[in-house]
Every structure is written in structure tokens, then in C-alpha cells.
Biopython code that builds the backbone (N, CA, C, O; Angstrom):
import numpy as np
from Bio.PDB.StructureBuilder import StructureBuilder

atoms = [
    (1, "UNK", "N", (103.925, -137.060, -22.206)),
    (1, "UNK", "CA", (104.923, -136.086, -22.619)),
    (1, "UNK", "C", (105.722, -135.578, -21.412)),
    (1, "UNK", "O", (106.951, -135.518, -21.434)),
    (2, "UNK", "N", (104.991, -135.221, -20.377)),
    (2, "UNK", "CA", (105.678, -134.618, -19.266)),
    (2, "UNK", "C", (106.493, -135.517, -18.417)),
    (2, "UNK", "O", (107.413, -135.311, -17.624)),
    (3, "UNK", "N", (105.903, -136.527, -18.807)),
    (3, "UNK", "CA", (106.502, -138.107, -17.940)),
    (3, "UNK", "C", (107.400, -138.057, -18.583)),
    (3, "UNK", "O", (108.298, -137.537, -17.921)),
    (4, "UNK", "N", (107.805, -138.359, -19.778)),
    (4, "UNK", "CA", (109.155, -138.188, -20.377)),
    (4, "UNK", "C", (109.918, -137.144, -19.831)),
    (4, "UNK", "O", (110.847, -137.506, -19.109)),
    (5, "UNK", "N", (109.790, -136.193, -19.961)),
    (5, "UNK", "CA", (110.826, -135.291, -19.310)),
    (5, "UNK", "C", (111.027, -135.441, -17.976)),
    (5, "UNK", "O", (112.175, -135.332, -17.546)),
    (6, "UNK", "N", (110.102, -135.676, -17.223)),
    (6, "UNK", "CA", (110.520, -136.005, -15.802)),
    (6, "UNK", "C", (111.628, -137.218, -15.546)),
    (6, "UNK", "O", (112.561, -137.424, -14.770)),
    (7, "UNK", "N", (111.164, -137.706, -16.336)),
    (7, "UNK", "CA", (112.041, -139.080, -16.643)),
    (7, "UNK", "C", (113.398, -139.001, -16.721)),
    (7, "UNK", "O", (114.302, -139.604, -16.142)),
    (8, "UNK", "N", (113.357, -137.773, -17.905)),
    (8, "UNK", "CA", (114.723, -137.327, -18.318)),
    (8, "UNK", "C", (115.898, -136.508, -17.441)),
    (8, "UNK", "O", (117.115, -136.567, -17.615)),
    (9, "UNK", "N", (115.028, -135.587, -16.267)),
    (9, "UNK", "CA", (115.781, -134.761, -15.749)),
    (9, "UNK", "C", (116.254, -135.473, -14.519)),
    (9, "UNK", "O", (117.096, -135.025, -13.741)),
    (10, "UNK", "N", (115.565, -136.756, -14.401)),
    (10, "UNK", "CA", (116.047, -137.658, -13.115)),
    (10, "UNK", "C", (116.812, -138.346, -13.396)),
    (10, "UNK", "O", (117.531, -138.688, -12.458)),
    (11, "UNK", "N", (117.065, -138.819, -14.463)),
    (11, "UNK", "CA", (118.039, -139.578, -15.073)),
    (11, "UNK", "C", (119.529, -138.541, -15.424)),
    (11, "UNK", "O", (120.626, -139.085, -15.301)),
    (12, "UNK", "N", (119.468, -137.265, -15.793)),
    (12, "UNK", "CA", (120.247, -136.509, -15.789)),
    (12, "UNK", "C", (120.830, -135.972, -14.692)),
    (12, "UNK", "O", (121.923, -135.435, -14.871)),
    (13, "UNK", "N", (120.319, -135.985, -13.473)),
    (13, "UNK", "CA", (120.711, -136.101, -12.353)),
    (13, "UNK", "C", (121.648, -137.087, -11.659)),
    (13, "UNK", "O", (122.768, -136.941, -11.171)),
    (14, "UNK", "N", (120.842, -138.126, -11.770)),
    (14, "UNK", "CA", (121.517, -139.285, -11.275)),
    (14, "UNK", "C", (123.078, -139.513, -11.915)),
    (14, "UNK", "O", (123.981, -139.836, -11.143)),
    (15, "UNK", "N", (123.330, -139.341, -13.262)),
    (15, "UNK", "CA", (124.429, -139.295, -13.864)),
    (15, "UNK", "C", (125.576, -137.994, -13.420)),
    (15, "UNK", "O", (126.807, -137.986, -13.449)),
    (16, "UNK", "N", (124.833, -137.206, -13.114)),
    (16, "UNK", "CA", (125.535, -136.008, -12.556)),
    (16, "UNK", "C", (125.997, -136.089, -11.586)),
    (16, "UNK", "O", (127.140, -135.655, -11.442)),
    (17, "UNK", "N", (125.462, -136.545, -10.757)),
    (17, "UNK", "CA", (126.394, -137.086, -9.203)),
    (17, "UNK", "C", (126.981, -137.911, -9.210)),
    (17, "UNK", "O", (127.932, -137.929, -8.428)),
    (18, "UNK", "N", (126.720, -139.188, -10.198)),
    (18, "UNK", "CA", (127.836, -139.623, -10.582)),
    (18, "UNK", "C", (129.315, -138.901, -11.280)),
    (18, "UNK", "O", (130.414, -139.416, -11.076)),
    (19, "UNK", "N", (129.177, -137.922, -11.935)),
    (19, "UNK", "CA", (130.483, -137.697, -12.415)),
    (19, "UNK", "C", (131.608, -137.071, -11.173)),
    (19, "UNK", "O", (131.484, -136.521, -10.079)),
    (20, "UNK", "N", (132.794, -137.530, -12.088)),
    (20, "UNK", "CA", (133.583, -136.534, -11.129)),
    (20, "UNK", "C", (133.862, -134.880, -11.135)),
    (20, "UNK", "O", (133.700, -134.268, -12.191)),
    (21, "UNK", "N", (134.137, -134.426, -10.350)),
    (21, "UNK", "CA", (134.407, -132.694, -11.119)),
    (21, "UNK", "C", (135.899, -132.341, -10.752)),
    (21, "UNK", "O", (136.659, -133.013, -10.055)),
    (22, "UNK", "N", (136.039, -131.670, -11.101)),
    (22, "UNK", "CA", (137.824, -131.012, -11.182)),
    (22, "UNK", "C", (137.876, -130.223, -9.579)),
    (22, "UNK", "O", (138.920, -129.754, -9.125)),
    (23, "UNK", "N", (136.918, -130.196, -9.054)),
    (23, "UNK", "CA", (137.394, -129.347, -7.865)),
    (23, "UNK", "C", (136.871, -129.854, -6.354)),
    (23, "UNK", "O", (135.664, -130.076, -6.260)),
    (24, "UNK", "N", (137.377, -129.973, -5.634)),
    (24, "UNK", "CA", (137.213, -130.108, -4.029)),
    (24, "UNK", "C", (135.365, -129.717, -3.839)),
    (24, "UNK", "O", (134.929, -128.566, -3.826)),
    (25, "UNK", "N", (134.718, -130.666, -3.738)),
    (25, "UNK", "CA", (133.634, -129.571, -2.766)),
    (25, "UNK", "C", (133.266, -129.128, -1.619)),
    (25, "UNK", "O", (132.361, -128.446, -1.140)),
    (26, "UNK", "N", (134.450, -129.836, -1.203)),
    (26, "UNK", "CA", (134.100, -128.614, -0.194)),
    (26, "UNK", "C", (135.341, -127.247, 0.217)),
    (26, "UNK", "O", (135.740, -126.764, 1.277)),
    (27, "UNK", "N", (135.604, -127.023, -1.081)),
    (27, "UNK", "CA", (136.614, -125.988, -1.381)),
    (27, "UNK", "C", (135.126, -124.759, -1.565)),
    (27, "UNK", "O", (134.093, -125.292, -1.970)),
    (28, "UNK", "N", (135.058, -123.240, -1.280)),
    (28, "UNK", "CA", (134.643, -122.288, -1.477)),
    (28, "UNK", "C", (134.886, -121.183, -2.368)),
    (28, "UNK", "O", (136.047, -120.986, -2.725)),
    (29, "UNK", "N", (133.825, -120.322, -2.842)),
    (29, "UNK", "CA", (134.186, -119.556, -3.692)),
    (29, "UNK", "C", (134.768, -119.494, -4.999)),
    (29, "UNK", "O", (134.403, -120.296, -5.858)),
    (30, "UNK", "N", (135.869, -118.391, -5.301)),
    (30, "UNK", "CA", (136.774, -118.444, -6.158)),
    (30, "UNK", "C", (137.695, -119.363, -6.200)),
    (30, "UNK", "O", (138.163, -119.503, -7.330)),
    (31, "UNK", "N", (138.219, -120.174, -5.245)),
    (31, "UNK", "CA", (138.941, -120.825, -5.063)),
    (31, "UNK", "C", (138.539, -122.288, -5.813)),
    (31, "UNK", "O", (139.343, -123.185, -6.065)),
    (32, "UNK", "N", (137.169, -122.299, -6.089)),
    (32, "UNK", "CA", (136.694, -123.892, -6.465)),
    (32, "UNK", "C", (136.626, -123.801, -7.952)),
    (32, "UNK", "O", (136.305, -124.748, -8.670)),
    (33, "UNK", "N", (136.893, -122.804, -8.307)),
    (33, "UNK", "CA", (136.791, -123.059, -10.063)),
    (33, "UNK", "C", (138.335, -122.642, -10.535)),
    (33, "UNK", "O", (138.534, -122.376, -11.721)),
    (34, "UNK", "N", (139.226, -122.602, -9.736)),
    (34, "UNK", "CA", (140.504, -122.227, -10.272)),
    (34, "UNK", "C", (140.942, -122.864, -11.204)),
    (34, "UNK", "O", (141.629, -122.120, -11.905)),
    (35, "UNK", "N", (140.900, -123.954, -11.616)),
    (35, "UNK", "CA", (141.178, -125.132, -12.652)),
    (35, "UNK", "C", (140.341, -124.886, -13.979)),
    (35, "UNK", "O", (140.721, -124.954, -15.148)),
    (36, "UNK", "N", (139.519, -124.684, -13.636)),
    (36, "UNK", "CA", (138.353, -123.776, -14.891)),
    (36, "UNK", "C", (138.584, -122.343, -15.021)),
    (36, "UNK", "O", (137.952, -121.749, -15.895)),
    (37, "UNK", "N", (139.393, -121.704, -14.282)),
    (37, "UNK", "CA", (139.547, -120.410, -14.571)),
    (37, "UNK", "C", (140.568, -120.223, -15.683)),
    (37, "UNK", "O", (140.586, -119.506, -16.683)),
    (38, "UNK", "N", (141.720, -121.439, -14.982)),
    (38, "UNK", "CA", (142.943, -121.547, -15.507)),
    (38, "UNK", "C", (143.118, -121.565, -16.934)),
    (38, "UNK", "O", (143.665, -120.880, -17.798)),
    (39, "UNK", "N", (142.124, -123.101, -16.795)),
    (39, "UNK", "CA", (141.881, -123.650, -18.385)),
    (39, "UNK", "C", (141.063, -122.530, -19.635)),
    (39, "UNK", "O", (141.295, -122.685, -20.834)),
    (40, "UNK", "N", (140.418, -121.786, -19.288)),
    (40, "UNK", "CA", (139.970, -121.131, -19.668)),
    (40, "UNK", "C", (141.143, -119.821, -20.161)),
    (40, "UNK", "O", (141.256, -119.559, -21.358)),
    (41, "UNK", "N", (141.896, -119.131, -19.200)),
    (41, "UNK", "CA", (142.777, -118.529, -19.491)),
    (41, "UNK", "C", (143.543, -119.181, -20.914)),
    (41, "UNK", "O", (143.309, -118.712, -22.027)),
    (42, "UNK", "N", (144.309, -120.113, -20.728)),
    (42, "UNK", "CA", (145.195, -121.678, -21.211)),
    (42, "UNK", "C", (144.037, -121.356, -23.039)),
    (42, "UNK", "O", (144.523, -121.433, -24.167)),
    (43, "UNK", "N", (143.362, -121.206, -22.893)),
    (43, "UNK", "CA", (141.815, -121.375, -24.286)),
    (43, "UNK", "C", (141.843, -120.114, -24.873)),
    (43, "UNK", "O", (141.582, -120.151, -26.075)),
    (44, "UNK", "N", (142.125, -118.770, -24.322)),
    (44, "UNK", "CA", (142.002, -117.538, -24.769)),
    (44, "UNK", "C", (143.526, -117.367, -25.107)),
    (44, "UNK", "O", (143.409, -116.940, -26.256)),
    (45, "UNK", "N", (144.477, -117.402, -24.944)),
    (45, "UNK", "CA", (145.183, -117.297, -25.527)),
    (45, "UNK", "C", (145.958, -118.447, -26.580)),
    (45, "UNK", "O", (147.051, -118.308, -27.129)),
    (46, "UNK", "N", (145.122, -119.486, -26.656)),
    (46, "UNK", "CA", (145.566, -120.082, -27.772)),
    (46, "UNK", "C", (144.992, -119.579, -28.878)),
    (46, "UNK", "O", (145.506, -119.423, -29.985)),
    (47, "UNK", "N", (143.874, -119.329, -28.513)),
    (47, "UNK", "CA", (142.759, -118.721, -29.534)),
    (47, "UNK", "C", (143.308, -117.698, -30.112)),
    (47, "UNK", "O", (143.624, -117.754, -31.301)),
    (48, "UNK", "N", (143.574, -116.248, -29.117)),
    (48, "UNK", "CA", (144.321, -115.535, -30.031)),
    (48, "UNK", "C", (145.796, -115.323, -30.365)),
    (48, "UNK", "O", (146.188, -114.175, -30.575)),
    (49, "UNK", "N", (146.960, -116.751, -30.450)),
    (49, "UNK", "CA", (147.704, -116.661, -30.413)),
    (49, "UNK", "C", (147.476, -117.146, -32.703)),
    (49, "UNK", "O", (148.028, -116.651, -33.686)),
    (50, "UNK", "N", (146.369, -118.326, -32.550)),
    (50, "UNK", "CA", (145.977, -119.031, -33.495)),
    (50, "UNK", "C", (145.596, -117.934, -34.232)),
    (50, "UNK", "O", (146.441, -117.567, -35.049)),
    (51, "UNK", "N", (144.408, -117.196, -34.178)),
    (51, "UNK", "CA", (143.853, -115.967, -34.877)),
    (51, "UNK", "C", (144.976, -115.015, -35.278)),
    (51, "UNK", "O", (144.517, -114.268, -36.142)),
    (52, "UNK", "N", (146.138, -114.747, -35.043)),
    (52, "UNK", "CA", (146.966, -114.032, -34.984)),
    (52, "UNK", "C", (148.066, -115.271, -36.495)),
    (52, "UNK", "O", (148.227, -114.898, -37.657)),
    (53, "UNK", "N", (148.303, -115.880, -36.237)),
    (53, "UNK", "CA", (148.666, -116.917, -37.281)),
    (53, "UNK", "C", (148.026, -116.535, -38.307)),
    (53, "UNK", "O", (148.386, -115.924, -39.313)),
    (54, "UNK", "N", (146.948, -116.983, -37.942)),
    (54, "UNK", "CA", (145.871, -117.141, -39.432)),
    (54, "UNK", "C", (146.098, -116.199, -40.369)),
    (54, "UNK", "O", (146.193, -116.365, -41.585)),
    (55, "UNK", "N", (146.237, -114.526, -39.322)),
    (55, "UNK", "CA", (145.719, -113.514, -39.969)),
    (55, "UNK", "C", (147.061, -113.081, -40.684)),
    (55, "UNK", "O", (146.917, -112.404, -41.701)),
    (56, "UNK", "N", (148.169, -113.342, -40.338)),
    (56, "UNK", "CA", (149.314, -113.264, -40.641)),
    (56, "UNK", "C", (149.925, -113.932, -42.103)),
    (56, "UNK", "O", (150.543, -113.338, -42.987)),
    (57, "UNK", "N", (149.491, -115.524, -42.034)),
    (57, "UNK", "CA", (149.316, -116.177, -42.834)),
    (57, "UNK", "C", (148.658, -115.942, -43.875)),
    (57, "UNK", "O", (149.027, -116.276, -45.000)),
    (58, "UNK", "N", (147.495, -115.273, -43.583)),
    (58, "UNK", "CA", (146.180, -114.665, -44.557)),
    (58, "UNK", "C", (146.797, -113.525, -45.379)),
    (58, "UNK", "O", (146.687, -113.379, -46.597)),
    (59, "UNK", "N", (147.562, -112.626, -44.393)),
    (59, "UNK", "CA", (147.995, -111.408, -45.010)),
    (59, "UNK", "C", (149.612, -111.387, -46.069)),
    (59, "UNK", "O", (150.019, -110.551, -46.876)),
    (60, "UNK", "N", (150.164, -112.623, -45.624)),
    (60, "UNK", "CA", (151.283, -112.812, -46.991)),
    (60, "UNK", "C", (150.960, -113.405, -47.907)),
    (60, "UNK", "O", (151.522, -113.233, -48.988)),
    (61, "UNK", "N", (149.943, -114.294, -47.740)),
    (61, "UNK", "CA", (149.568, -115.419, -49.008)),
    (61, "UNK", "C", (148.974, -113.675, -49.918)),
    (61, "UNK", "O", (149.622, -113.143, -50.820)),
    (62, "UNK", "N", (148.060, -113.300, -49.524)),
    (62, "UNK", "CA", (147.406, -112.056, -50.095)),
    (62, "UNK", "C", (148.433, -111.268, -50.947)),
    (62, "UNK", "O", (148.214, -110.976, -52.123)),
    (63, "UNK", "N", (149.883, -110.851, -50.096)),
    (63, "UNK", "CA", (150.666, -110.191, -51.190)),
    (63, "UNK", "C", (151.345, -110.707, -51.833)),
    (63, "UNK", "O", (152.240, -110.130, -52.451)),
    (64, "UNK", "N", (150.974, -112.781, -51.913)),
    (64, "UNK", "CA", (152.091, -113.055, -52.457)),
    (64, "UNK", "C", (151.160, -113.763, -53.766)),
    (64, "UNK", "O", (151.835, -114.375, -54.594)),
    (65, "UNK", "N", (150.081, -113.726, -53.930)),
    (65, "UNK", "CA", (149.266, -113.761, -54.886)),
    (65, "UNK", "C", (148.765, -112.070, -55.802)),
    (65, "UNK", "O", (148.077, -112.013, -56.821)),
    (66, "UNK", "N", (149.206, -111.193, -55.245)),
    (66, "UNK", "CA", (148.747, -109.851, -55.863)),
    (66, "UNK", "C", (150.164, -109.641, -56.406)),
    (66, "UNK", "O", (150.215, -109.294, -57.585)),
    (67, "UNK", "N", (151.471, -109.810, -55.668)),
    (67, "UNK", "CA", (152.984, -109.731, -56.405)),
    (67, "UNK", "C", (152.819, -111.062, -58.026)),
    (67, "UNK", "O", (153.342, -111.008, -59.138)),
    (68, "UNK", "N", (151.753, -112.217, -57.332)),
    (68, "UNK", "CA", (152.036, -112.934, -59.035)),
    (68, "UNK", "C", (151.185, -112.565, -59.744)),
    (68, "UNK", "O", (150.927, -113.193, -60.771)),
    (69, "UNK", "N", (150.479, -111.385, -59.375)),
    (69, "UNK", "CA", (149.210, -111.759, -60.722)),
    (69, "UNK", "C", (149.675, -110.183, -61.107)),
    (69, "UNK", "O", (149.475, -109.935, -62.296)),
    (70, "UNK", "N", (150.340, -108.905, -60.221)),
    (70, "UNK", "CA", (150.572, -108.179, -61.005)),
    (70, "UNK", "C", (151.852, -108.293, -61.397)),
    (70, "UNK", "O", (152.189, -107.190, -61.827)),
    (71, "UNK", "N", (153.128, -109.398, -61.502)),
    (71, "UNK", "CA", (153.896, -109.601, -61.979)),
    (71, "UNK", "C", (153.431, -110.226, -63.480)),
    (71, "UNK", "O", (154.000, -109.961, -64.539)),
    (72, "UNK", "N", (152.326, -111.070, -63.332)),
    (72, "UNK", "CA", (152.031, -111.779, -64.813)),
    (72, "UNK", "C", (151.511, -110.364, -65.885)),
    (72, "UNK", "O", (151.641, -110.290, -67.107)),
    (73, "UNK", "N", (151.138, -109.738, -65.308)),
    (73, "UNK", "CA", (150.141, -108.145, -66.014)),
    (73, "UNK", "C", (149.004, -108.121, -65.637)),
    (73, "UNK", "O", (148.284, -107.248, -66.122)),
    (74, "UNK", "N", (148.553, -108.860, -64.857)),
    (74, "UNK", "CA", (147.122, -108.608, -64.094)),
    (74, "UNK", "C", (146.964, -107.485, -63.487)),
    (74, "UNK", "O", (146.155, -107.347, -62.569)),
    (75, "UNK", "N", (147.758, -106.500, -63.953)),
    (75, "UNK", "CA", (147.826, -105.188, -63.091)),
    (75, "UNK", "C", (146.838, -104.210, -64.084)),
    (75, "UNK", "O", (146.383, -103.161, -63.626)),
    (76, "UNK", "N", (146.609, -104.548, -65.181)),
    (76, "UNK", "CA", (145.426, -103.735, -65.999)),
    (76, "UNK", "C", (146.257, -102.983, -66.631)),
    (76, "UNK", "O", (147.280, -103.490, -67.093)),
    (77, "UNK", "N", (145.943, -101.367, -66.810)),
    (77, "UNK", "CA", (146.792, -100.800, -67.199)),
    (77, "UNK", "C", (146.323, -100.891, -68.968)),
    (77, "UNK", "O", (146.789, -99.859, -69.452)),
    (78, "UNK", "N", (145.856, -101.415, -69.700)),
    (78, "UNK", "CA", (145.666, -101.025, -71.052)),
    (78, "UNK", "C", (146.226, -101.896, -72.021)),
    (78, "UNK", "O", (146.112, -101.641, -73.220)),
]
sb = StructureBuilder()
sb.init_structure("model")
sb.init_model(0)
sb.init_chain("A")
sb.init_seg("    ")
for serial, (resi, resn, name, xyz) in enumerate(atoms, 1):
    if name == "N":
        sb.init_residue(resn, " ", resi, " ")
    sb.init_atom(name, np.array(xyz, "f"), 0.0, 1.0, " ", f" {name:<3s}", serial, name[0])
structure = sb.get_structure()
């Protein structure tokens, strides 16, 4: 069991230094994740540019289904 995992985390290694990464290493600090900071920025505001759509979208379909159903008489009333 443990051999397996040992197995596994050496092998996960080895692939890891193989990859490439987005930043200089021998760049320091803040300076080495700027591309990940960026992208990340670039992610939060799509997110709430999208959420902001949705909710917008969400909120006319809403009065434009309550304008047809109390236009049909779905409004109660007796």
C-alpha cells in the first residue's frame, strides 16, 4: 500500500519538473506570480461581469412572465 504511494509521489514529481511554468525562476517574490495574479484578476471580473448578466437576465424574464400571467388573469382577484 505504502509502496504505491511512494510510487505515486515520485512519479508526480518527476512530471512536475518536467512541466513548464508561466514564470522565470529565478524571478522573486511578487514579481513571479504576476501572470497568475493577472489571470486571476482577468477570472474575477468575468465572473462578475457574467453574474451580473445572469441576474439581469433573470430579473426581466421574471417581469416578463408575471406581466403574461397577470395579463392572462393569473392575477387572482375572484
Amino acid at each position: 500500500m505504502f509502496g504505491k504511494v511512494g510510487k505515486f509521489v515520485g512519479e508526480v514529481r518527476t512530471e512536475l519538473h518536467k512541466a513548464t511554468w508561466p514564470w522565470d525562476p529565478k524571478e522573486r517574490g511578487f514579481k513571479k506570480y504576476k501572470q497568475l495574479s493577472d489571470s486571476t484578476v482577468v477570472v474575477l471580473i468575468a465572473t462578475l461581469l457574467l453574474g451580473a448578466y445572469v441576474a439581469f437576465t433573470d430579473f426581466v424574464m421574471l417581469q416578463a412572465i408575471k406581466a403574461v400571467t397577470i395579463g392572462l388573469g393569473g392575477g387572482g382577484g375572484g
